[in-house]
C-alpha positions, 0 to 999 in steps of 0.5 A: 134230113140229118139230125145234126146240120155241123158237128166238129170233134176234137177241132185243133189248131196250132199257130207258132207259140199259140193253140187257137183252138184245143180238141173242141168239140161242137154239134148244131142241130138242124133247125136250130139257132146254136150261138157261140160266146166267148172272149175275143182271143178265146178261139171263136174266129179260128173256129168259123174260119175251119169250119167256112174253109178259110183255114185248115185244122190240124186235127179233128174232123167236120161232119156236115149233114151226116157227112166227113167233109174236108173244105181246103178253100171257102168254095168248098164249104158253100158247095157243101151249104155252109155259107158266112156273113161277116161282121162287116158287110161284103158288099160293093157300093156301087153296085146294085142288090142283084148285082152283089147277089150274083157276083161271083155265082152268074153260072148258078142261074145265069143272070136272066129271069130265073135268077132274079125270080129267085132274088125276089124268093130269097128276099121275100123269105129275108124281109127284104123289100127294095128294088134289086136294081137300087144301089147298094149305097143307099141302102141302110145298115139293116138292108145290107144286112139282109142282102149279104144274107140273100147271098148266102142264100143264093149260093145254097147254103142251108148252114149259115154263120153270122158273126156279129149280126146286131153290133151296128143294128138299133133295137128295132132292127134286132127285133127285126132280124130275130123275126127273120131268123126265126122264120127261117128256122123254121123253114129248116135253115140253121145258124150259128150265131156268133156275139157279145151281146149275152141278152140277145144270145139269150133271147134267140138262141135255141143252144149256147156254147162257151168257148174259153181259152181256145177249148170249149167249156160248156153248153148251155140252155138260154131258157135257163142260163143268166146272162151273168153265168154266160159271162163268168163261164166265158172270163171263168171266174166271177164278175164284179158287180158294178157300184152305184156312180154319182155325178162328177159333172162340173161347170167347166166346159171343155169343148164348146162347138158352135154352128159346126157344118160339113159340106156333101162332097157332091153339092146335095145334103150337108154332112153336118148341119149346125152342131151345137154342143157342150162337153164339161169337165167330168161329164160323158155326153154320148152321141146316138145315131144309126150308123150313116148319119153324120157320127164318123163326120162330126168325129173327123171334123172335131179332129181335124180330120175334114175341113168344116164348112161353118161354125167354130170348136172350141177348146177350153177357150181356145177356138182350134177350128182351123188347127191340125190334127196334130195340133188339136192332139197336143192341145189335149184330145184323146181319141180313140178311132171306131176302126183300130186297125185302120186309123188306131194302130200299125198291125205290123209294128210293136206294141211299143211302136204303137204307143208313140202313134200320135204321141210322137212329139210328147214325153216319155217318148219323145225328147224335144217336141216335135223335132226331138228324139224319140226315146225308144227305151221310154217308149218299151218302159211306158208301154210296158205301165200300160199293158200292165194297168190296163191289163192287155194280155201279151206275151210282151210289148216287142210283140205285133199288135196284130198278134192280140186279140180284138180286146187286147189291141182296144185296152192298147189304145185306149190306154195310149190314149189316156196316158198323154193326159188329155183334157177330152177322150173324142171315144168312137165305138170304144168297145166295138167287137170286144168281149164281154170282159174287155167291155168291163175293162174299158168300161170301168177305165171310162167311169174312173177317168170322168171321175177324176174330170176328165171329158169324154165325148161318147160314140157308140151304137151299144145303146146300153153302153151309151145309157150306161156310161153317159150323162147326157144323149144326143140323137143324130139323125141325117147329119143333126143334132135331133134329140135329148135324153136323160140316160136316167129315164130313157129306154132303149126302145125310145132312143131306137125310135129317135135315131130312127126318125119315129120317135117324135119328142119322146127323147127330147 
């Protein structure tokens, strides 16, 4: 067995007018957990795509167990055992486990007994205990984990990338999947283990490098490194550290939801059943849930986005249940949307395009309500406020939104969202997929614009985040409202244990 499972020397890749990754050099040694930190636009994605075959560098060189490879194609890297799960699951909804296991990879084993024998290895070897012939739609998020990780499996890979593997995971479900990895390990499997999450590369990682403005600065050892350290050698310079916050919670509701109910689109279990809720001017209330139990329905139902079936919303007195979208927006809610690239931004269109999605029918860009003119000069002029207070790093507003990184486009957004001044920010996942610098930046916009009373309902599955920056938690759990915790006192763990459906009152 080779010493080294990957190494890459002197890794560069060019795009026109940016250097993704310069001359970096990494060495994963067999056996081991080698994590990869680094601030979104930092080079990370480019990396793993060389190295999955996706893209080709333009020089340097992959050594692969001992021997020079070159992947034209991802085919290329699962016939040399290098196999990637992504940060959102590949999976198809309407098929079954050891159908999304063998599709695409029927001429490996077939589909008969010897295949579905070595499901059931692979599973066993994973933690995955469901029936191969279940639906993958019923599955839960940490299931479908393990099933995109039996595929790699499946296909041979002994190398496997995983990109963001806790972001949508509660603690338990953390504490779960290290124990898988660190089985596997053991078992001479190697993984390269890409997050944000500093205290979980800490806690599982046998090595860590830093990658920082496309070149690698640093390894360096979890048994030894401060998470602090990780995060300052990932922004190179030193971070902040956060003040104490007072309560800025007034008496003044907001929004005010009473009763909300969604009907299933197939007759069974409501979406939503009787939401009660109140937001006060400058209070943060966060919303904790494993993701599938009604979060993404509450948002859209507040925004106009589905129809409810029940109930009444309120907006500083006034009832917008039956209200649009549109309407709801100009009558002061912000929102910021848990997937940017689908409902928060045109990636093809510039960044000062994208500062008048949703705000088409307001100043400085619009002149004249909805049926006015839009004021393209104050469009490039308030864009250009925005890039500069939120600190969004381009080259200039004319440029595609798809052309910033993750945490770019995210501070866009928000700082879009926030200068229509809103009496609510409606916040899904607001720093999902974001470095560790982008957080703080967002973070500390959040703090300052509750400060100043604005109200903010939080969504997010960074328990931390929601501990962090709320005032008060509710749990969700199939489609309710289940529990109260006081961010004060709660632990991680035993919201973990509310979202989950175990932890009896112990939130409440």
């Amino acid at each position: 067995m080779a010493e080294y499972a990957v190494e890459l020397a002197g890794i560069t890749k060019r795009f026109p007018g940016v250097v993704a990754n310069s001359d970096i050099h990494l060495k994963v040694r067999t056996g081991r957990v080698h994590a990869l930190c680094g601030e979104n636009g930092a080079g990370k994605s480019t990396l793993m795509k060389i190295l999955y075959g996706i893209q080709q560098p333009d020089e340097g060189t992959i050594t692969v167990e001992g021997e020079r490879v070159r992947f034209r194609s991802p085919a290329d890297a699962i016939r040399a055992g290098i196999g990637m799960v992504h940060q959102h699951f590949m999976l198809a909804d309407n098929l079954t486990v050891a159908e999304n296991i063998l599709l695409g990879a029927e001429a490996r084993l077939g589909i008969g007994a010897k295949a579905r024998s070595r499901i059931a290895e692979l599973a066993a070897t994973v933690g995955l205990d469901v029936r191969p012939d279940l639906l993958v739609e019923r599955l839960g998020v940490a299931d479908r984990q393990r099933v995109e990780i039996v595929k790699v499996l499946y296909r041979g890979a002994r190398t496997i990338i995983l990109d963001e593997p806790t972001a949508v995971l509660v603690p338990q479900e953390v504490d779960d999947l290290f124990g898988t990895l660190r089985g596997m390990r053991a078992e001479g499997y190697t993984f390269l283990f890409i997050s944000h999450k500093l205290d979980e590369v800490r806690a599982i990682a046998d090595e860590i490098t830093v990658i920082r403005r496309g070149s690698s600065v640093g390894t360096a050892d979890p048994a030894t490194v401060t998470t602090r350290r990780l995060a300052e050698m990932m922004v190179g310079s030193e971070l902040p550290t956060p003040g104490a916050r007072d309560s800025s919670v007034t008496d003044r509701e907001v929004l005010r939801v009473e009763g909300l109910q969604l009907a299933s689109d197939d007759g069974g279990r409501p979406r939503l059943a009787d939401i009660d809720l109140v937001v006060h001017a400058g209070e943060v209330l966060g919303i904790a849930g494993v993701e599938g139990n009604g979060q993404t329905e509450l948002v859209e139902t507040l925004m106009g986005m589905r129809r409810s079936s029940g109930g009444v919303i309120t907006l500083c007195g006034t009832d917008i249940t039956h209200a649009g979208t549109l309407a709801r927006r100009e009558a002061g809610i912000g929102y910021v949307p848990e997937d940017r690239t689908r409902h928060g931004l045109l990636s093809a269109q510039p960044l000062w395009a994208n500062r008048m999605l949703g705000h088409q029918s307001r100043p400085p860009v619009s002149r004249g309500g909805l049926l006015g003119l839009l004021d393209r000069g104050a469009a490039r002029r308030d864009t250009q406020r925005i890039v500069a207070e939120f600190d969004v790093r381009t080259p200039g507003v004319d440029v595609a939104a798809a052309a910033l990184s993750g945490g770019n486009q995210q501070k866009l957004v928000v700082g879009r969202e926030l200068s229509g001044d809103p009496v609510l920010l409606i916040a899904s996942h607001p720093t999902r997929g974001v470095d560790v610098g982008a957080q703080a930046g967002i973070w500390e916009v959040l703090r300052r614009s509750r400060a100043s009373g604005l109200a903010v309902l939080l969504i997010s599955a960074d328990l931390d985040e929601l501990i962090g920056l709320s005032d008060t938690i509710r749990v969700m759990l199939r489609g309710g409202l289940v529990a109260t915790a006081d961010p004060a006192t709660v632990t991680p763990e035993e919201l973990g244990a509310a979202m989950t459906g175990a932890g009896g009152d112990a939130a409440a």
